[in-house]
N, C-alpha and C positions, 0 to 999 in steps of 0.2 A: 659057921662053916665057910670054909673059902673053897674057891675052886680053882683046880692046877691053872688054868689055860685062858684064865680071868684076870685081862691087864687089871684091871682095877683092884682086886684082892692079891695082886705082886706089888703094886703101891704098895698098900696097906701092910704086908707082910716084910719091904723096907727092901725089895729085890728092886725095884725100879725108882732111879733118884728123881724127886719133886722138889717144885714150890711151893711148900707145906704153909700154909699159913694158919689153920687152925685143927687142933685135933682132942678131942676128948676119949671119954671109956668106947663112946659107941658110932663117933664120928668122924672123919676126917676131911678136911678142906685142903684145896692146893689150886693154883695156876697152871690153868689150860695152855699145854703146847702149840696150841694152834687157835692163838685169843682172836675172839673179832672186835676187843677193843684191850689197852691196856688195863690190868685186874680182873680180867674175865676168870671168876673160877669156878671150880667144880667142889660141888658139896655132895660127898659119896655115906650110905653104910659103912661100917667096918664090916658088920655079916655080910655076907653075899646073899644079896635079896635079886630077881632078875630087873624087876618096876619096883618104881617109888612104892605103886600102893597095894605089894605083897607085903609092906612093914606091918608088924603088929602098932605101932603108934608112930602112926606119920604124925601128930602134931609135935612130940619130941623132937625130931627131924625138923621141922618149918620152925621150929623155936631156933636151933641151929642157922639154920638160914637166914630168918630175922634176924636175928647177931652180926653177922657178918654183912649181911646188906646195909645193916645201918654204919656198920663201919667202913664199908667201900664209900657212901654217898660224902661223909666227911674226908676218906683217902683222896678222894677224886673232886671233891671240891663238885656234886652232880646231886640233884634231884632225883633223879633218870638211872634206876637200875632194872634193867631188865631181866628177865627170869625165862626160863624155860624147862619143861621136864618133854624131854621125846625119849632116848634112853634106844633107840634100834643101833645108834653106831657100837656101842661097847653094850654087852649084856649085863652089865651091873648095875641098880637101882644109882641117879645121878639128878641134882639140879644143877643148871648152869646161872650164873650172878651176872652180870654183864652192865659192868658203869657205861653209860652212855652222857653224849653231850652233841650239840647243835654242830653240824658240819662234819660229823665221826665218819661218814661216808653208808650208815646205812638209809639213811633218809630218814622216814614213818615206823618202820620196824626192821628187825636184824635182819641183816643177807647173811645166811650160813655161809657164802662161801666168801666173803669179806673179810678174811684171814688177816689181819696186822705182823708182819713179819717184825720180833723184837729182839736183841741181843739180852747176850745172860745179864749184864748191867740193868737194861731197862726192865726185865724179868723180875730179877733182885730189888730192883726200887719199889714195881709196883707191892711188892711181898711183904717187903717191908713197910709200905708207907698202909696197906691193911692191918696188919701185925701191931704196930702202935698205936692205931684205932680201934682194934678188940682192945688193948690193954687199958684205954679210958674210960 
């Protein structure tokens, strides 16, 4: 079930255009508008869940996420992907991926408000250079 007033299930529903990089029956992945590094993405439900763990099987979900983390670490040429689940900005169940590297500006661990301002080009590359790393 989606909900009208649920940026996230307008994603999903294809109202609002993303940087989709991975989607299956019950998941979708895309590139956060407001990255705090490049390839920072978001791994959502397709159902509208509010938290990660109102899912009936979050490890389906973290199997997802492992996928695509492993494919950021090679997109980004990085050891260092960082994770997060907080989930109060937007009420839709969300992990956030976060390639990190030595000098990225957040030091020890992420500053939320360490925004990377990137044009649609640099968007497009990191999207793709994940996209070709799910595909190996």
């Amino acid at each position: 079930m989606q909900e009208e007033k649920c940026l996230f299930c307008k994603i999903v529903a294809g109202e609002i255009p993303n940087y989709k990089v991975y989607e299956d029956e019950n998941f979708l992945a895309f590139l956060s508008i407001a990255p705090l590094n490049p390839g920072h993405t978001l791994i959502i439900p397709k159902k509208h869940y509010r938290w990660v763990w109102d899912m009936e099987d979050v490890g389906e979900y973290f199997n997802v996420v492992n996928k695509i983390a492993k494919a950021q670490k090679k997109a980004f040429n990085t050891e260092m992907i960082a994770s997060a689940i907080i989930g109060e900005e937007i009420p839709h169940a969300h992990i956030w991926l976060v390639p990190r590297h030595e000098n990225d500006g957040h030091k020890g661990a992420l500053i939320f408000d360490n925004i990377k301002k990137l044009n649609e080009e640099e968007m497009k590359e990191a999207q793709e250079r994940i996209i070709k790393e799910l595909k190996n």
